[in-house]
C-alpha positions as CSV (number, residue, x, y, z in Angstrom):
1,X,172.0,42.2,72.1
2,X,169.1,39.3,71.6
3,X,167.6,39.3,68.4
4,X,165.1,37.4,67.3
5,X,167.0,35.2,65.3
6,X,168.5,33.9,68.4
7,X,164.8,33.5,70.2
8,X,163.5,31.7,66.8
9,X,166.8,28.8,67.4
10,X,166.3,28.4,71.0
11,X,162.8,27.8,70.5
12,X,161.8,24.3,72.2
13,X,160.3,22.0,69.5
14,X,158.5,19.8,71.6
15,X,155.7,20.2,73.6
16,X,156.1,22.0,77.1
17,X,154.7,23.3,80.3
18,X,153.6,26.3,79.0
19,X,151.3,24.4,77.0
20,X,150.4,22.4,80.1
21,X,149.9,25.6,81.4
22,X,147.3,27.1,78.8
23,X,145.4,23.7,79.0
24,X,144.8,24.1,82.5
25,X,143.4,27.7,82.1
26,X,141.3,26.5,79.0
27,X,139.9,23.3,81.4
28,X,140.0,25.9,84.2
29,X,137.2,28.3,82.5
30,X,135.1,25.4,81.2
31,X,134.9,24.0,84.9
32,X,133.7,27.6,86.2
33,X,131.6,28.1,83.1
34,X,129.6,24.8,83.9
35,X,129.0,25.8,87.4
36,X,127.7,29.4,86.2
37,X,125.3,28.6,83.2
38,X,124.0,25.2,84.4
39,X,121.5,27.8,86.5
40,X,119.2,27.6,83.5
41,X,118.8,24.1,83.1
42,X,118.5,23.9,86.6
43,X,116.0,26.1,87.4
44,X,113.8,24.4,84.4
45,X,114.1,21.1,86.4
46,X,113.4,22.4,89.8
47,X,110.4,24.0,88.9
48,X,108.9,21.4,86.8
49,X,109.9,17.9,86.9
50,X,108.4,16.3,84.3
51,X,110.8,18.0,81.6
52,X,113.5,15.9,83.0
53,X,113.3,13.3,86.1
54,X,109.8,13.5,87.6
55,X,111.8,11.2,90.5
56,X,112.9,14.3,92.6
57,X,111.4,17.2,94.7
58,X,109.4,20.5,92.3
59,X,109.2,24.0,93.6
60,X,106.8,26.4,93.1
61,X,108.3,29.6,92.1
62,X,107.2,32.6,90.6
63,X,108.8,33.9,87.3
64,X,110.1,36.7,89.5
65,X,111.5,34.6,91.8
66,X,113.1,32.9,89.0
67,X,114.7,36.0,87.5
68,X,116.7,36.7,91.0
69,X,118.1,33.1,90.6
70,X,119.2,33.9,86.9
71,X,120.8,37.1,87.7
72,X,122.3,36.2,91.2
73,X,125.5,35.2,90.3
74,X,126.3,38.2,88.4
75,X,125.3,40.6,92.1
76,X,128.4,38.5,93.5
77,X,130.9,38.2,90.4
78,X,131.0,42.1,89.3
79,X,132.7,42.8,92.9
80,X,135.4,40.8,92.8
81,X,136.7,41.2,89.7
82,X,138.7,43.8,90.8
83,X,139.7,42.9,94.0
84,X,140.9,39.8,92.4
85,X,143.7,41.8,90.3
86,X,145.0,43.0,93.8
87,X,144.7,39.2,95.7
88,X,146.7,37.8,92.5
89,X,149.7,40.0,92.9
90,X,149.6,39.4,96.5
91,X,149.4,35.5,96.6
92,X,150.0,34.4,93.0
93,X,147.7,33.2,90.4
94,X,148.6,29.8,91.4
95,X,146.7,30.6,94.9
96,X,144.1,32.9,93.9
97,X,142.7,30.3,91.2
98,X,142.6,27.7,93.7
99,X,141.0,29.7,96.1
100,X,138.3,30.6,93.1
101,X,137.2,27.3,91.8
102,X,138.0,25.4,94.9
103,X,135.0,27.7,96.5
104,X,132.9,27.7,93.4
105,X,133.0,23.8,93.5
106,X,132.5,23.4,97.7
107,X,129.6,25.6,96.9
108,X,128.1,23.8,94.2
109,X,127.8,20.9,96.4
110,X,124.9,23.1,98.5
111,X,121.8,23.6,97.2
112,X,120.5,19.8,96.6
113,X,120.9,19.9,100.6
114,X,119.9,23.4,101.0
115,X,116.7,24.3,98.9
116,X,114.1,21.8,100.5
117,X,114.6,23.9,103.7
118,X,115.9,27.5,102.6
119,X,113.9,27.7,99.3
120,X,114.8,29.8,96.4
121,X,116.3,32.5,98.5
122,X,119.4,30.1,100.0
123,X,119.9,29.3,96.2
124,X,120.2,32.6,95.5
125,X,122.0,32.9,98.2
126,X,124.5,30.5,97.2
127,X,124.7,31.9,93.8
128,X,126.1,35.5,95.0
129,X,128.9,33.4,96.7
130,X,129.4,31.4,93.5
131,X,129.7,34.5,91.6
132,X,132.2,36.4,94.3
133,X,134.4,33.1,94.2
134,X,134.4,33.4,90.3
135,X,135.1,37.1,89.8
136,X,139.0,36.4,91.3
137,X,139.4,33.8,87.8
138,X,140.0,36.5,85.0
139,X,142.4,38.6,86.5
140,X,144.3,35.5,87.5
141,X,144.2,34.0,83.7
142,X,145.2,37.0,82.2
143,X,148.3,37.4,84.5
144,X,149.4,34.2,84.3
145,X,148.8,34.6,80.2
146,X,151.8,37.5,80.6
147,X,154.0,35.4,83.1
148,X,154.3,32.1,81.0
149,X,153.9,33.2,77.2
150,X,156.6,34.0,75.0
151,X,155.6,37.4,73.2
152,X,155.8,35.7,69.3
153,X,153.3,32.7,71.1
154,X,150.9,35.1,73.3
155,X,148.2,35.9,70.8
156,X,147.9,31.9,69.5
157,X,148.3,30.8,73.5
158,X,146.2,33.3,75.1
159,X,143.0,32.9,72.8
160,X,143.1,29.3,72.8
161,X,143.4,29.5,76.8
162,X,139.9,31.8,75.9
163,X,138.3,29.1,73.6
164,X,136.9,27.5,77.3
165,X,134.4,30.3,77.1
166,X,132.7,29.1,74.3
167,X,133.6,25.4,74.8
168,X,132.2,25.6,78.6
169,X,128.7,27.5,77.4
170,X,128.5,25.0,74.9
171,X,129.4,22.1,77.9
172,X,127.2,23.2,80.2
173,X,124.0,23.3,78.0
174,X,124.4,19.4,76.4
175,X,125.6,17.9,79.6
176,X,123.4,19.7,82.2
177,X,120.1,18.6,79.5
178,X,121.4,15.0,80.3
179,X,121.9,15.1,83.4
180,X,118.8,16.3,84.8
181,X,117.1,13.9,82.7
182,X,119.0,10.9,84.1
183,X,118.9,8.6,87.3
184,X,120.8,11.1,89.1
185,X,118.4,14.0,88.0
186,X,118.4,17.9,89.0
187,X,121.1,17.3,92.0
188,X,123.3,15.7,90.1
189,X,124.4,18.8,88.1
190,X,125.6,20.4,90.9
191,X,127.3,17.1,92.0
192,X,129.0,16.9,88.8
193,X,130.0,20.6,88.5
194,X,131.4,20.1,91.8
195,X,133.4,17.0,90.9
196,X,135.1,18.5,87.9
197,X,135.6,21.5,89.6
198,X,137.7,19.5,92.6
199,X,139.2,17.2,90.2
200,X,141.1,20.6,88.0
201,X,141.9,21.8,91.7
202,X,144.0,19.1,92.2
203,X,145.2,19.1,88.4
204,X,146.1,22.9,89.3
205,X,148.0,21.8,92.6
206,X,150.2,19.7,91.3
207,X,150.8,21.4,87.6
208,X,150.3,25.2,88.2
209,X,152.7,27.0,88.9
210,X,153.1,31.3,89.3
211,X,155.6,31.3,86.7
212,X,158.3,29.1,84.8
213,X,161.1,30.3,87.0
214,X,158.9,28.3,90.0
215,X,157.9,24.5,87.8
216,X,159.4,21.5,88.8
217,X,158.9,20.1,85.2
218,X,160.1,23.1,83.1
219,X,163.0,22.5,80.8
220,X,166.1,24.6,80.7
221,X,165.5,25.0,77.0
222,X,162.0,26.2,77.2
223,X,162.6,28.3,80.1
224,X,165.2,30.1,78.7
225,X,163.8,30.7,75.4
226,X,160.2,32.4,77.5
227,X,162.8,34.7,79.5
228,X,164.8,35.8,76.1
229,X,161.4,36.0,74.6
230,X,159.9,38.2,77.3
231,X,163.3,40.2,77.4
232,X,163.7,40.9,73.8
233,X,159.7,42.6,74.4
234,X,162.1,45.2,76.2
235,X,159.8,43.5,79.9
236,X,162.1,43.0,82.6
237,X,162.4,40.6,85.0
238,X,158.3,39.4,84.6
239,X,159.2,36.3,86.7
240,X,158.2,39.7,89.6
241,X,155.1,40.1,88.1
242,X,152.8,41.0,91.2
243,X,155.1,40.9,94.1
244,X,157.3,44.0,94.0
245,X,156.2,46.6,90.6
246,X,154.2,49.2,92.6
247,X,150.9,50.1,90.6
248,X,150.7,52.9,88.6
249,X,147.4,53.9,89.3
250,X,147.1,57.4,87.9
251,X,149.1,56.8,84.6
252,X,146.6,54.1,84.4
253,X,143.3,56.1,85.2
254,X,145.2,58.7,83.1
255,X,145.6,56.3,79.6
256,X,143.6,56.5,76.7
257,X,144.7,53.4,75.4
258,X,143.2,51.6,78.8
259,X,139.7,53.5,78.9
260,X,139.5,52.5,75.1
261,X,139.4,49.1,76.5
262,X,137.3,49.5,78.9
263,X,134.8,51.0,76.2
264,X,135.1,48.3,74.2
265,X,134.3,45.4,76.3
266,X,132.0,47.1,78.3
267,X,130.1,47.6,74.7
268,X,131.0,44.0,73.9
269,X,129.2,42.6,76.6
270,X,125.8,45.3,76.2
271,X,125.6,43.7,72.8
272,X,126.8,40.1,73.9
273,X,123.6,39.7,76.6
274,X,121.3,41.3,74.4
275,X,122.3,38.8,72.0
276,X,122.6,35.9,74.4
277,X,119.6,36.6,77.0
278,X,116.9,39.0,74.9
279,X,117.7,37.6,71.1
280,X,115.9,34.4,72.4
281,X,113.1,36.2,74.3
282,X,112.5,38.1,71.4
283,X,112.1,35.2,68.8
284,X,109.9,33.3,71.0
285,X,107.5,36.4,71.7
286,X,107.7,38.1,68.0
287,X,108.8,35.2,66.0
288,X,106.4,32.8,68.0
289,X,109.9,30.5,68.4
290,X,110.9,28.7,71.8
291,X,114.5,28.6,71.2
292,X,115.0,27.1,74.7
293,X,113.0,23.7,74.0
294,X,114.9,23.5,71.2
295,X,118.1,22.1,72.2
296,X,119.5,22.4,68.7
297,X,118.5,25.9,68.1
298,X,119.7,26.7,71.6
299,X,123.1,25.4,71.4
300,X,123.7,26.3,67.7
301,X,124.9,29.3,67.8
302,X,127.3,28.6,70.8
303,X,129.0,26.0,68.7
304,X,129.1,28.4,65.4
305,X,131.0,30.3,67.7
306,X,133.4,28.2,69.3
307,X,134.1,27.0,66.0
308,X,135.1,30.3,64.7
309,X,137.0,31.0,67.5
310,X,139.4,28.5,66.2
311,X,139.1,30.0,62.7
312,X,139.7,33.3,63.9
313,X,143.2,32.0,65.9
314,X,144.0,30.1,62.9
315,X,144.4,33.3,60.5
316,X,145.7,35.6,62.9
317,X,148.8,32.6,63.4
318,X,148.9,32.7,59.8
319,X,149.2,36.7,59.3
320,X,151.8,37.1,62.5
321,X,153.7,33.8,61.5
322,X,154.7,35.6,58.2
323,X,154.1,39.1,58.8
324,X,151.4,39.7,56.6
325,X,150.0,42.4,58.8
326,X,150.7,44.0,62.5
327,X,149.2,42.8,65.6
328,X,147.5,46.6,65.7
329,X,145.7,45.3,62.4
330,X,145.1,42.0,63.3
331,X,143.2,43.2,66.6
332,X,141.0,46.1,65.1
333,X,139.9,44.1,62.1
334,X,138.4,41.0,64.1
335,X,136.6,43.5,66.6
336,X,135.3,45.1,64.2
337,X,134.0,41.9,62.5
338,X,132.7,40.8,65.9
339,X,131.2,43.9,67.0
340,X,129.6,45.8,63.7
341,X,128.6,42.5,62.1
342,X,126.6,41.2,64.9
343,X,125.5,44.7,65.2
344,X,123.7,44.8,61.3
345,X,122.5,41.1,62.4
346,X,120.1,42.6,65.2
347,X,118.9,45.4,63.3
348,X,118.3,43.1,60.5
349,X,116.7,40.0,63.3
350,X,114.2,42.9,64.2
351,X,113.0,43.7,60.8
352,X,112.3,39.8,60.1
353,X,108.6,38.2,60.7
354,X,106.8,35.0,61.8
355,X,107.6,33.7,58.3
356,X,110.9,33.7,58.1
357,X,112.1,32.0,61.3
358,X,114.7,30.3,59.3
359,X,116.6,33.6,58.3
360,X,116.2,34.2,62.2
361,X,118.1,31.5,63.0
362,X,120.5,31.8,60.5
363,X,121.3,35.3,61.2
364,X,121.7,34.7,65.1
365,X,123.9,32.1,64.2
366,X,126.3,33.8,62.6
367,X,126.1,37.1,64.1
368,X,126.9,34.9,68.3
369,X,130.2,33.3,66.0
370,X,131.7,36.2,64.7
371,X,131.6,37.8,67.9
372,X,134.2,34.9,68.8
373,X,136.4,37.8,67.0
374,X,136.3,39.6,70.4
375,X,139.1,37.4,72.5
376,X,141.6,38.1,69.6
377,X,140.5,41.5,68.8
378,X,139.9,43.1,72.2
379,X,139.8,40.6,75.3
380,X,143.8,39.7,75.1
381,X,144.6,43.7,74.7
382,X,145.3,43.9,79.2
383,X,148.7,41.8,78.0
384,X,149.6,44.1,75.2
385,X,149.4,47.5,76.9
386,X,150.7,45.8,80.3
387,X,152.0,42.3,80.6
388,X,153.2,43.3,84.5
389,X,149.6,44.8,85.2
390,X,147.6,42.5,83.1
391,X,145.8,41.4,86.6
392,X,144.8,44.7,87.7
393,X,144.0,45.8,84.2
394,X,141.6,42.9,83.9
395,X,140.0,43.4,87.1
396,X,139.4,47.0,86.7
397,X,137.8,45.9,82.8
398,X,136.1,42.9,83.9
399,X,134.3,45.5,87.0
400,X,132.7,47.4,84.0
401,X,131.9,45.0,81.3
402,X,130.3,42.7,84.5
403,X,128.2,45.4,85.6
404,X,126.2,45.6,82.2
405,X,124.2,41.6,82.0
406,X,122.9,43.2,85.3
407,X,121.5,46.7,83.9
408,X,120.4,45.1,80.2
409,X,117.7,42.9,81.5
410,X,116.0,46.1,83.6
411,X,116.7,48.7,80.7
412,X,114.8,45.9,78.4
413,X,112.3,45.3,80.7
414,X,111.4,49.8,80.8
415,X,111.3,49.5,76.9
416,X,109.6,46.2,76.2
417,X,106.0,46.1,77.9
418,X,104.7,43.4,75.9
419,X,107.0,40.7,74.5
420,X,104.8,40.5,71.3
421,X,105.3,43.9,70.0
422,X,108.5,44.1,67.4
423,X,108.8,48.0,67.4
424,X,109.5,48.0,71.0
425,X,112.1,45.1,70.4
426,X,113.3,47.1,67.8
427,X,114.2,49.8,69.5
428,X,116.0,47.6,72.0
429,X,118.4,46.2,69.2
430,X,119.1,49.8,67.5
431,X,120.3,50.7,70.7
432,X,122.7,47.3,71.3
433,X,123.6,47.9,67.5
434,X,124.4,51.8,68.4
435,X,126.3,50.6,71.6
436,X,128.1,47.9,69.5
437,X,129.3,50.0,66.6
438,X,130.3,53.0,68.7
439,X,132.6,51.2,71.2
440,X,134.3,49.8,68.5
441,X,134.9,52.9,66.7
442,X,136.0,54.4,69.9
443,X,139.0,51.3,70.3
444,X,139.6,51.6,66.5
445,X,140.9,55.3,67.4
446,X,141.7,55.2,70.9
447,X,143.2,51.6,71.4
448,X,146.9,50.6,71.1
449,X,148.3,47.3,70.6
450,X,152.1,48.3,72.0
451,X,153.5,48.2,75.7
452,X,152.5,51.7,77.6
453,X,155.2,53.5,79.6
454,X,153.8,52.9,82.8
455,X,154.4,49.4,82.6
456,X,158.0,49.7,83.4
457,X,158.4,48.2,86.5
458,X,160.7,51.8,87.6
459,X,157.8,53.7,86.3
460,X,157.1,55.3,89.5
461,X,160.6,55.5,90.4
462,X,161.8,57.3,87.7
463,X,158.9,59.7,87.8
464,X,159.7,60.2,91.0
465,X,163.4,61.0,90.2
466,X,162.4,63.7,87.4
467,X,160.1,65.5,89.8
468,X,162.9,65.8,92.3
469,X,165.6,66.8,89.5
470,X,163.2,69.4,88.6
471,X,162.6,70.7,92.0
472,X,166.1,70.7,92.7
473,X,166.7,73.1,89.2
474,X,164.3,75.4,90.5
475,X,165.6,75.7,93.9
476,X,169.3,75.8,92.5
477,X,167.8,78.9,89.9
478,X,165.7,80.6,93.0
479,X,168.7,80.5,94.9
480,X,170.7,82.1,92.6
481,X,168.4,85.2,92.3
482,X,166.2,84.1,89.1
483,X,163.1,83.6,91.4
484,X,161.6,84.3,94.6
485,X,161.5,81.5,97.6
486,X,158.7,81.7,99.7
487,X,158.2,85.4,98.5
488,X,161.8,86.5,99.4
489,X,164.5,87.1,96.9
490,X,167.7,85.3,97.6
491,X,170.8,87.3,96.2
């Protein structure tokens, strides 16, 4: 019988592949997120020149014109996020990662030789292939989170592998500034998302690996102490995970645990792109603010909140380290700090005039960074209810919550008619608030931190066994004259 006693002294001191592992996810999502939000940036310096490098070709586009660029990528990434839980049991999230951000990168590499002929439509183009290359990523982190972390490290190893969110949106607003400014100007973004991008493929080649059974570099130590780890979890044989386990998909459709997931985040990101793409629109129109010429104001609350997403991993190592409180606690309390918190900021951002800009920015500030709470307190939850479906389960989250930055901008744009008018903005926050507050309430009921039945690997097998014991005990009871067969009574 393990106990874990015996996981805690087999527990490698040193530093090991799975680490190697989580820093290539983390480098991994930063790469991808530089390719995805460098868009903005971009379009600023294609359209007008003289912000950055007057030294290379302007286009005249319209605002709507514009918009379709923006939003592109998100037509293309909402489709394959869950085709990409399916591709990563098939090939491996080794593979499937490749594939992604070797075809996000090729791709980046396009428009500085593609625009000056197929205009803003090839970009956009481009974009929806970007986007469908991308939407494999998250399935693929998420199972490869449940394949190389011990259960006592997953929480620590899987939110710092999620800090690259907030590090890459940060990344990609600094260096794409600088870059479009420089010698190399506007092309030269894409040239240097490309090269990073090609650089962690090979990184990934020669590191990655589907799981620590399969790494040339894993110790026998640290191996055996993530199989006695995922064991003593009552998982079996993970080092399977995608390749045999049949899916369960109606015990899935079926859980309330899952859809309480899927409520959440899809809430989480309603409020996240009202607070990331409408919050600035909004202070520039009411507030007479231009948060995106400030650089400082711009990127402020991105760093707030990769900042606290290291505060937030800090304290929940500290409460599970010495079992303060459960993971179940742990989990509802941040969400609920980084959904109903940010949810009083917006009301509160909408009641604010042109004389108070400085509470503005203060309040969107710290309502983006305690949203960081959302990795720990509901993104990493695909691993807790299903560390051998975490792919799927991602994919099939990731579908929904993707769909929403494409619906918020036209649902905005039927309430707002005229950017300057605050009761019209008002209204668009009460109803991200309302969103915010009651998908969390909805996960603070519904949602389970603890592995769900139907992540047995003999799930379907077993079911499959009861239904046919129970058909066989009513034959056996019809046969012996308690019950009619096919309407005729067997004595």
């Amino acid at each position: 019988m393990i106990n874990k006693t015996d996981v805690e002294k087999e527990k490698p001191v040193q530093f090991g592949q799975r680490h190697v592992q989580i820093f290539l996810l983390f480098t991994s999502i930063i790469v991808n997120y530089v390719a995805k939000f460098n868009v903005g940036v971009a379009v600023v310096a294609m359209t007008d020149a003289a912000t950055t490098n007057p030294n290379f070709p302007e286009y005249q586009w319209t605002d709507m014109q514009k918009s379709y660029i923006l939003s592109s990528f998100f037509w293309g990434n909402f489709i394959t996020q869950f085709p990409g839980g399916y591709l990563c049991r098939r090939l491996g999230a080794k593979r499937t990662m490749l594939i992604s951000t070797l075809g996000s990168s090729l791709l980046a590499l396009l428009p500085p030789l593609c625009v000056s002929w197929g205009g803003w439509g090839i970009y956009c183009a481009i974009r929806v292939l970007q986007g469908l290359f991308q939407g494999f990523l998250f399935p693929c982190l998420h199972a490869h989170l449940a394949a190389w972390c011990p259960v006592n490290e997953r929480n620590r190893l899987g939110a710092l592998a999620n800090t690259g969110i907030e590090c890459g949106t940060l990344l990609s607003m600094f260096i794409s500034g600088m870059i479009a400014a420089s010698s190399i100007g506007w092309p030269g973004l894409f040239y240097v998302s490309a090269g990073i991008g090609l650089a962690w493929c090979a990184a990934w080649q020669w590191l990655g690996a589907n799981k620590p059974a399969e790494s040339r570099y894993i110790s026998a130590a640290e191996l055996n102490y993530i199989q006695t780890s995922q064991n003593l979890n009552e998982q079996v044989e993970l080092d399977e995970i995608g390749q045999k386990i049949q899916v369960p998909w109606h015990a899935i459709s079926t859980s309330l645990p899952f859809w309480a997931l899927v409520v959440a985040r899809s809430a989480h990101s309603w409020g996240f792109s009202t607070l990331q793409a409408e919050l600035p629109s909004y202070m520039k129109g009411v507030l007479n603010m231009d948060m995106k010429s400030n650089a400082l104001y711009s990127a402020l609350p991105y760093l707030a909140m990769w900042c606290m997403s290291y505060v937030y991993l800090i304290i929940s190592d500290i409460l599970l380290s010495r079992n303060i409180v459960s993971l179940t606690v742990i989990r509802k309390t941040f969400n609920t700090f980084a959904f109903w918190l940010p949810a009083i900021g917006l009301i509160c951002i909408g009641l604010l005039g042109e004389q108070q800009k400085s509470v503005a920015i203060v309040i969107m500030t710290i309502s983006v960074g305690m949203n960081a709470g959302a990795t720990i307190g509901s993104a990493l939850n695909t691993i807790d209810l299903s560390p051998n479906h975490a792919g799927i389960l991602m994919g099939i989250v990731n579908t929904a919550a993707n769909v929403i930055p494409i619906l918020t901008p036209l649902i905005v744009g039927l309430i707002v008619s005229d950017e300057h008018n605050r009761v019209q903005w008002q209204l668009v926050f009460i109803i991200a608030a309302v969103v915010f507050a009651l998908g969390n309430l909805f996960y603070l009921i519904f949602g389970k931190m603890s592995l769900q039945p139907w992540d047995d690997r003999d799930f379907l097998s077993n079911k499959g066994l009861q239904n046919i014991q129970l058909s066989v005990s009513r034959f056996n009871k019809k046969s012996n004259g308690e019950g009619p067969i096919n309407g005729v009574v067997i004595s």
